[in-house]
N, C-alpha and C positions, 0 to 999 in steps of 0.2 A: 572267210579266206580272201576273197578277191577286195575286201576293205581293208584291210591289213598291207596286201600286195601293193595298192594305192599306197598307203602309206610310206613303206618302203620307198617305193617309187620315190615318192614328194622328197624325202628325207634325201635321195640321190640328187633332185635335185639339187636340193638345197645344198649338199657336199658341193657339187661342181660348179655354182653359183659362188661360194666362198673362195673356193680354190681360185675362182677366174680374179674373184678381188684381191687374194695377196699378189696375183701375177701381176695385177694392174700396179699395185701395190711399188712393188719389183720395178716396172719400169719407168715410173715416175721417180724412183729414190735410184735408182741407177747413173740417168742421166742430172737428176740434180747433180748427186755425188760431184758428175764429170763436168759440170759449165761452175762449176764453185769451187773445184780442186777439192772436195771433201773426203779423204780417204776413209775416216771412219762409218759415213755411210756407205761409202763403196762395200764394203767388207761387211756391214747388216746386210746386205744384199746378198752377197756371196754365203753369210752363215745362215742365212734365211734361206736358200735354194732346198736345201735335205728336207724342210715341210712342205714345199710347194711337190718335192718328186714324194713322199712321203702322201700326198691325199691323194695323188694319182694311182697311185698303189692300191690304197686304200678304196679309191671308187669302183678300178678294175675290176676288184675282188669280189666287191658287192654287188656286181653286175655281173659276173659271174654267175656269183651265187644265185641270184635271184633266177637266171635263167638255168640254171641247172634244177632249184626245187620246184620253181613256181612252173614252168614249161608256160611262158605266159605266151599268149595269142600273137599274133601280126602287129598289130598295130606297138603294142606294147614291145616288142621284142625290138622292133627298129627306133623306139624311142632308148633303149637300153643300149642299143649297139651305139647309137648317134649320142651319147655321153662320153661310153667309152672312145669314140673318138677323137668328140671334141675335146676331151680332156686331156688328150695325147699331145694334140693341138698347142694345150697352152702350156703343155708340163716345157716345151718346144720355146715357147714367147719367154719364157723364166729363162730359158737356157741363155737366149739372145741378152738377156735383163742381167746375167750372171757376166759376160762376153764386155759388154760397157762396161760394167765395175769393175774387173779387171783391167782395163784400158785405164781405168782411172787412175787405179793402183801402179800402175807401171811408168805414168807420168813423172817424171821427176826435175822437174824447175824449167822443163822447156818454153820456149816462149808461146804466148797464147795469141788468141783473134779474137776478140769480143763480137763483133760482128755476127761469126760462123757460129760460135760459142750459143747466141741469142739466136739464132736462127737452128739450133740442135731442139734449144730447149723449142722453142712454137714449133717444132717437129713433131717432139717427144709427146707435148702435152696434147696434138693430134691425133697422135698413135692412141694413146693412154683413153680417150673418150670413144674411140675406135672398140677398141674392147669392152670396155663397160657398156657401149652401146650392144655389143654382137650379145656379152651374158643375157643382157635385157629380153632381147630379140629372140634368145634361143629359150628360155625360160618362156615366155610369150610365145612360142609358135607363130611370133611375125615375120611371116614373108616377104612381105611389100620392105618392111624394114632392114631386113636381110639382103635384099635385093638394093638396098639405098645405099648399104653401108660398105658394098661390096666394091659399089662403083667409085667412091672415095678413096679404093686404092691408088687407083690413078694419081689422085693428088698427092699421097705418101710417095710413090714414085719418084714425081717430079721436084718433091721435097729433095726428095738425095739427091736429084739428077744436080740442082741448080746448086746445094752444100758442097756436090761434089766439085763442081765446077768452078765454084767461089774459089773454096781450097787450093786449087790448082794453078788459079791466078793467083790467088797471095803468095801461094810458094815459090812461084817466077818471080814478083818482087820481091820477095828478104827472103833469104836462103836459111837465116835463124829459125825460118818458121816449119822448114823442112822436117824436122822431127816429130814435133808436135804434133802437124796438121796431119801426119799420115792417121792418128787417132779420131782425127774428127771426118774421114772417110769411113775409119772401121766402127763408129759410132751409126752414121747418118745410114751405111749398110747396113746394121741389125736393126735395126728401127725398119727400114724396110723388109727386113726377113719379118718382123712380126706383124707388118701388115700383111704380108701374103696368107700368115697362118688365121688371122682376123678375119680375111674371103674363106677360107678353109672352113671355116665355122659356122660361118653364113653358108655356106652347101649343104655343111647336114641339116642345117636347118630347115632348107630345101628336100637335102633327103626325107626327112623326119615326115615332110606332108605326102610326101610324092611318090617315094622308094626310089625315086629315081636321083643320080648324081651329077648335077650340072653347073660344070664350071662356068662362073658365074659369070669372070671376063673375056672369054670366048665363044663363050653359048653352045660350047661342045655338053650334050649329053650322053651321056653313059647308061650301061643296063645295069640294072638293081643289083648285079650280084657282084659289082665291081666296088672295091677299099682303095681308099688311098693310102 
């Protein structure tokens, strides 16, 4: 029984390991989409989202289940829970990934900034290793690495802070660029939405050793019985 239960187990990993890489997926082809004007990848993006909320579904249920027949121990039970979370987490990162493609789609000949444009994408591809790094991390039960990847928000931050700031000076010189640029604002903000959900990840991963929930960039801890 309890070999089988492992099984299972592994097998959810593995679900939410896949899931984190079409999200990665998602937000690599999103933001291309948008610094290339590509609409037809915009729209895989957007017809791609129903499988990404589709394995989330799918993970819940099995995490569910497993805790309903298995009544598995402590340790196992907060491994179960800190999936279903993190998994919520990224069903979350798609949505942001879904958010860009659209912005893509709605572009229509306005004028561009290559500059800001190239400065979205060494964003994006920041973010994008951000997460592939957190599945790593949470798959591995690395703390120390959780703990690394979390502080790296900071730098996503400061990514939008200065996109956003760029933007805002080129719109004071050419007023053509007024339309456009307000896109490359609501780009450079979901990119940071999904870094914050990227520290979100890195918590439970925290949780998962510790039961405890501590926010990573404030060093506020929580008691065990509190969800985000």
């Amino acid at each position: 029984m309890r070999r089988a239960f492992e099984e299972e187990l592994n097998d959810l990993h593995d679900q939410f390991y896949q899931m984190g890489l079409m999200v990665s997926e998602a937000i690599y082809l999103s933001v291309k989409s948008f610094t290339t004007h590509d609409k037809k990848t915009a729209e895989k993006v957007i017809t791609n989202d129903p499988y990404i909320n589709e394995q989330q579904v799918m993970i819940e249920s099995k995490s569910i289940e497993l805790i309903a027949l298995q009544q598995p121990v402590t340790s196992d039970l907060r491994r179960i829970i800190t999936i279903m979370k993190a998994c919520a987490d990224l069903e979350r990162m798609g949505d942001h990934a879904v958010a860009i493609a659209k912005a893509t789609i709605r572009v229509k000949g306005n004028k561009k900034d290559l500059a800001i444009e190239n400065n979205l994408a060494i964003m994006a591809e920041s973010v994008k290793k951000l997460v592939e790094r957190s599945l790593t991390a949470f798959i591995e039960t690395d703390l120390k690495e959780a703990k690394k990847i979390a502080l790296k928000d900071n730098e996503i931050d400061q990514m939008a802070f200065e996109i956003h700031k760029q933007t805002l000076e080129e719109m004071k010189k050419d007023s053509e660029l007024v339309l456009g640029a307000t896109n490359y604002i609501l780009v450079a903000g979901n990119l940071e939405r999904i870094g914050d959900y990227v520290t979100n990840v890195c918590e439970w991963i925290i949780y998962l050793e510790s039961g405890k929930i501590i926010e990573l960039n404030t060093h506020n801890t929580l008691d065990n019985t509190s969800f985000k």
